[in-house]
ROVOTOR-564829 format. One record per residue (C-alpha): residue in three letters; y, x, z. Coordinates in steps of 0.001 Angstrom, whole numbers, plus 500000, padded with zeros to 6 digits. Last residue first. Example, Ala and Ser with C-alpha at 12.3 -4.5 7.8 and 13.67 -1.06 7.14 Angstrom:
<atoms>
SER498940513670507140/ALA495500512300507800/
</atoms>
This chain:
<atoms>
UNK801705212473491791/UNK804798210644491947/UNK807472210545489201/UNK810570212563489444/UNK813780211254489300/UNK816000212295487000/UNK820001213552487980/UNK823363212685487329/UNK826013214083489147/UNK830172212470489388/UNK832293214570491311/UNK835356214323492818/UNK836546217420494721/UNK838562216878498533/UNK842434217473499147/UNK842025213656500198/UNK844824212282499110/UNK845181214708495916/UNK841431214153494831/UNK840515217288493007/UNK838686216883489817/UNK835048217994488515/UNK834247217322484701/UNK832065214345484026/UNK828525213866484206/UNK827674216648486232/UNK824128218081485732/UNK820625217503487876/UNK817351217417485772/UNK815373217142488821/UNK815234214914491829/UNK812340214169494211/UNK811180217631495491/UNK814887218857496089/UNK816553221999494765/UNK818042220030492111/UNK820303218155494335/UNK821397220942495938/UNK822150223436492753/UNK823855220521491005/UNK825763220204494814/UNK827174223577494928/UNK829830222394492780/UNK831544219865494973/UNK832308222257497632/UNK834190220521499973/UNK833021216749498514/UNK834057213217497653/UNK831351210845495378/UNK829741209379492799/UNK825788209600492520/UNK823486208620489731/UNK820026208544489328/UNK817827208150486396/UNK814059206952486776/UNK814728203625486305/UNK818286202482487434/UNK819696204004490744/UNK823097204169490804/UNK824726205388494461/UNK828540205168495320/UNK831269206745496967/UNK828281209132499000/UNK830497211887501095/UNK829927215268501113/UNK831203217629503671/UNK828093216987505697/UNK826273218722502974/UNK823601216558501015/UNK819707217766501590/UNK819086215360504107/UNK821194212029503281/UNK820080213077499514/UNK816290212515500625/UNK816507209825502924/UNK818368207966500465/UNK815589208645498048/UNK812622207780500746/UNK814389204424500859/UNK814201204153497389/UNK811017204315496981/UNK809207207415495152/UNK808823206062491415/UNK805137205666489655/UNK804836202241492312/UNK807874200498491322/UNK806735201212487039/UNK802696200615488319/UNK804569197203490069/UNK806465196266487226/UNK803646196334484482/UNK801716194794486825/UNK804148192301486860/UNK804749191916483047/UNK800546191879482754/UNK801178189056485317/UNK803376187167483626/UNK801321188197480031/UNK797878186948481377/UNK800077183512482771/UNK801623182551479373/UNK798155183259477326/UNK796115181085479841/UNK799212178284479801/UNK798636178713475955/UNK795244178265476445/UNK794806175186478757/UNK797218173879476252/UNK795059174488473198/UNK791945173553475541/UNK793635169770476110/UNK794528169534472938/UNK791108170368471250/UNK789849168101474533/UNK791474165405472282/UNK790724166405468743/UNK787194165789470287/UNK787469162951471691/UNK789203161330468394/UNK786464163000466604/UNK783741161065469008/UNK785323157948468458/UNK785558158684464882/UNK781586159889464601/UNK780451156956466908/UNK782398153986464727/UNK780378155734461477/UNK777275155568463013/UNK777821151888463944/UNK778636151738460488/UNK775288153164459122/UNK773529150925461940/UNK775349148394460438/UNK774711148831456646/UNK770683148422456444/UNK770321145986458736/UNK773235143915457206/UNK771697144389453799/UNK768521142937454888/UNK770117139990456321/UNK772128139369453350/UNK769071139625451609/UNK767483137746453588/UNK769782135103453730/UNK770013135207449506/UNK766291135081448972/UNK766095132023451552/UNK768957130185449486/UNK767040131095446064/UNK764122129481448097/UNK765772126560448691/UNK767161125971445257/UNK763219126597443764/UNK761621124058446127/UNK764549121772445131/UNK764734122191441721/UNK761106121800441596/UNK760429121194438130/UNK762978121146434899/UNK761690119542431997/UNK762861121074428348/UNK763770118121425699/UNK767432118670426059/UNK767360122222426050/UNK765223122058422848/UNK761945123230422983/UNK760768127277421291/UNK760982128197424728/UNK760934132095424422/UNK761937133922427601/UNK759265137095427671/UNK758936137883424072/UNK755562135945422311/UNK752474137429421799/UNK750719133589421231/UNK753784131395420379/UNK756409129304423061/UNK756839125844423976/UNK757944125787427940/UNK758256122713430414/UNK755787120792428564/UNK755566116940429016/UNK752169116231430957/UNK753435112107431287/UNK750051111063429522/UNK752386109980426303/UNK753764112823426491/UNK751322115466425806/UNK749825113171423025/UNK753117113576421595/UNK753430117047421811/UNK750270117672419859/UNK751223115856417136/UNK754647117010417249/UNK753579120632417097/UNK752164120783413455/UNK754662118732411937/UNK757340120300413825/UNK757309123236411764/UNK757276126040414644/UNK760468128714414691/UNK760668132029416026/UNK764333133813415180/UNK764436137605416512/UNK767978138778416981/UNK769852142019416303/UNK773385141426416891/UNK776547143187414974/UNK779913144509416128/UNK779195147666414110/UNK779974149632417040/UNK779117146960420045/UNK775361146976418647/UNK773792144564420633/UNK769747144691420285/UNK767090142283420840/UNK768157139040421366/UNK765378136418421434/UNK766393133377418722/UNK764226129711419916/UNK762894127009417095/UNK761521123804416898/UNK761432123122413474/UNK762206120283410576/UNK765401119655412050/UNK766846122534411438/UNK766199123114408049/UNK762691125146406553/UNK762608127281403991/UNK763746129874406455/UNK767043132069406946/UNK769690130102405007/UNK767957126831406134/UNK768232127931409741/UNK771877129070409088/UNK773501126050410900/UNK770632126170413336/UNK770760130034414507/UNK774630129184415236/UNK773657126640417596/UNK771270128155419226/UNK772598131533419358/UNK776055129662420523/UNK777942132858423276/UNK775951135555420922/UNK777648134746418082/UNK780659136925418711/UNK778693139399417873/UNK778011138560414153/UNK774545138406413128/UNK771163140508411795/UNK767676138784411404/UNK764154139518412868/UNK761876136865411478/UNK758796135152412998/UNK757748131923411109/UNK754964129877413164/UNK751549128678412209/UNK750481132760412572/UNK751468132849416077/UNK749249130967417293/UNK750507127497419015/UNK751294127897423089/UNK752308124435425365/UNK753531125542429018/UNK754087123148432135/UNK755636125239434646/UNK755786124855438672/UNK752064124264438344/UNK750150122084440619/UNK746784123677439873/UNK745003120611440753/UNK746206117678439268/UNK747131119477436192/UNK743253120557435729/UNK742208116354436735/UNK744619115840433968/UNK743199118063431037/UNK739770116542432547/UNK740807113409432135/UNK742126113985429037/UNK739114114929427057/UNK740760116587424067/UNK739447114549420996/UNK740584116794418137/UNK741303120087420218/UNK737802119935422395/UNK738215121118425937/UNK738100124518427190/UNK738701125343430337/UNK740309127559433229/UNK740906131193431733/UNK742631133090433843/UNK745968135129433340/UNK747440137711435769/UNK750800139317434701/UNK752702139552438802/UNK754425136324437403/UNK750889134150436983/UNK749103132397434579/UNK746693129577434554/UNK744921129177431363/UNK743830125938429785/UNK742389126536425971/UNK742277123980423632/UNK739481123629420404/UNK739518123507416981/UNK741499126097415598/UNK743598127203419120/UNK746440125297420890/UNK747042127105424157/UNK747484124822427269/UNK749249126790429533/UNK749382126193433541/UNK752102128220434832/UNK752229129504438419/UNK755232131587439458/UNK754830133847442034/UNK756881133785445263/UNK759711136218445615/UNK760545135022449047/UNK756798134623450286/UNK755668137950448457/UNK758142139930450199/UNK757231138505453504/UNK753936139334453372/UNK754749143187452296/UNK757235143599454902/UNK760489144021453807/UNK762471146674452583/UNK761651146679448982/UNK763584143166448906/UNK766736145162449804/UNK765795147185446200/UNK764551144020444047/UNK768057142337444762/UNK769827145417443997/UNK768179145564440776/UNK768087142253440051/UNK771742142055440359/UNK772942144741438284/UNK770192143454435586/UNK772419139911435451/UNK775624141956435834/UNK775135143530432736/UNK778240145997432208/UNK778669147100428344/UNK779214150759428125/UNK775657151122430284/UNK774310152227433472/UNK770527151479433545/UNK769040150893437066/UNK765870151513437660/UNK763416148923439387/UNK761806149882442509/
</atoms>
């Protein structure tokens, strides 16, 4: 898989290839090599005396297919070779050494007309004017701080190519591509006017196919990522759900342990303390039947009693006396109740706690 080069200046172009060559990974390896496809080019390469028909192919493989005489070419078999290999390119190739090769500096902004500005300074650059080459400029190198483009300029004197191109023509095998022997990758030295474009059609259609599949290829890849994705939310929102549900279960937990920790706490306080019947039975027992019971407090372990008696302050001594009660003591000083001739008294005493 291709690597992806992030840069300051953005090419979509690479962006594209990239992502295009990394869904294409994906597929099997017959399929891949349908959509991509390789394209065939059938070259004729000019040499000294003779020409030399290669086929080439994308993946880099180039075969040698004939060699026919470059003064009197025998065109039937030059035909017969177009006949059969059916190439999607036409390519004519001249040596490098009958063609000027120069590596020259421009303006950025030049970039958006190389042609045309590579043209207006082609007599500048070579001894040669515009019209007396065919010509091509490769970039090599934008440098965005100087504002400056490297550029390589190849250009073939159209006396030596014409010759050649016309006998091309005139038996309807019009190159597609006129490039140089180690030329860069994209060099068509033809103008865009002159330059045949083949199987449009075959070549639209399989763009299309490219661009299914790799919408197809991206959809396999994404949904089952966002079918994922759908499962982990529902499965948060059930989850954030029973949290709710076992918060509550928990605080209702939490509010019954402490109602019944309250009434156990109740119950041991009830049960620690004799009951209250057994109190009154108590002080109805040990009280003299000159005493009378106004009114009986009972409030945790203290006890108070209000009432009428003969002999009021015997009664600490009583009271104290018993099992059940301790800690007896008046509360208040004793006082005679005129209507009744009888003492008031008001005792306070603590009850005790069961063994």
């Amino acid at each position: 898989m291709a690597t992806l080069k992030i840069t300051s200046s953005w090419d979509w172009q690479a962006a594209w290839i990239w992502w295009r060559d990394g869904l294409l990974a994906w597929l099997p390896v017959g399929a891949h090599r349908w959509l991509v496809g390789s394209l065939r080019r059938l070259v004729i390469v000019v040499e000294d005396r003779e020409w030399v028909l290669t086929r080439e192919e994308d993946a880099g493989r180039a075969q040698d297919l004939d060699r026919v005489d470059g003064e009197s070419p025998d065109w039937q078999v030059v035909t017969e070779w177009f006949k059969t290999e059916k190439p999607q390119q036409r390519m004519l190739r001249f040596p490098a050494r009958q063609a000027l090769i120069r590596t020259v500096s421009l303006p950025l902004a030049a970039e958006k007309n190389l042609r045309q500005v590579a043209g207006f300074e082609m007599d500048r650059l070579t001894p040669f004017t515009a019209s007396q080459v065919y010509y091509d400029v490769i970039v090599l190198e934008r440098q965005s701080e100087q504002r400056r483009l490297r550029v390589e300029l190849t250009a073939l004197p159209r006396t030596v190519v014409d010759p050649v191109l016309a006998q091309l023509r005139q038996r309807e095998l019009s190159p597609d591509v006129l490039d140089v022997i180690g030329g860069r990758p994209g060099l068509n030295l033809l103008p865009p006017e002159q330059r045949v474009r083949r199987g449009l059609w075959g070549q639209r259609l399989r763009a299309a196919v490219i661009g299914v599949s790799l919408l197809l290829v991206a959809a396999a890849a994404i949904l089952p990522i966002w079918q994922q994705r759908q499962i982990l939310l529902e499965t948060m929102a059930k989850v954030s759900q029973l949290q709710q549900t076992a918060n509550q279960t928990l605080s209702l937990r939490d509010q019954l342990d402490q109602a019944l920790e309250a009434s156990r706490l109740l119950t041991q306080k009830k049960q620690a303390f004799p009951p209250r019947v057994d109190l009154l039975l108590e002080l109805t027992l040990i009280l003299p039947d000159d005493t009378s019971v106004e009114r009986l407090q009972i409030n945790g372990d203290n006890l108070q009693i209000i009432g009428q008696s003969a002999r009021a302050s015997a009664l600490v001594g009583i009271v104290e006396s018993s099992g059940l009660f301790g800690g007896a003591s008046f509360v208040s000083p004793v006082t005679t109740d005129p209507r009744t001739g009888r003492e008031r008294f008001v005792i306070s005493a603590r009850i005790a706690r069961e063994s």
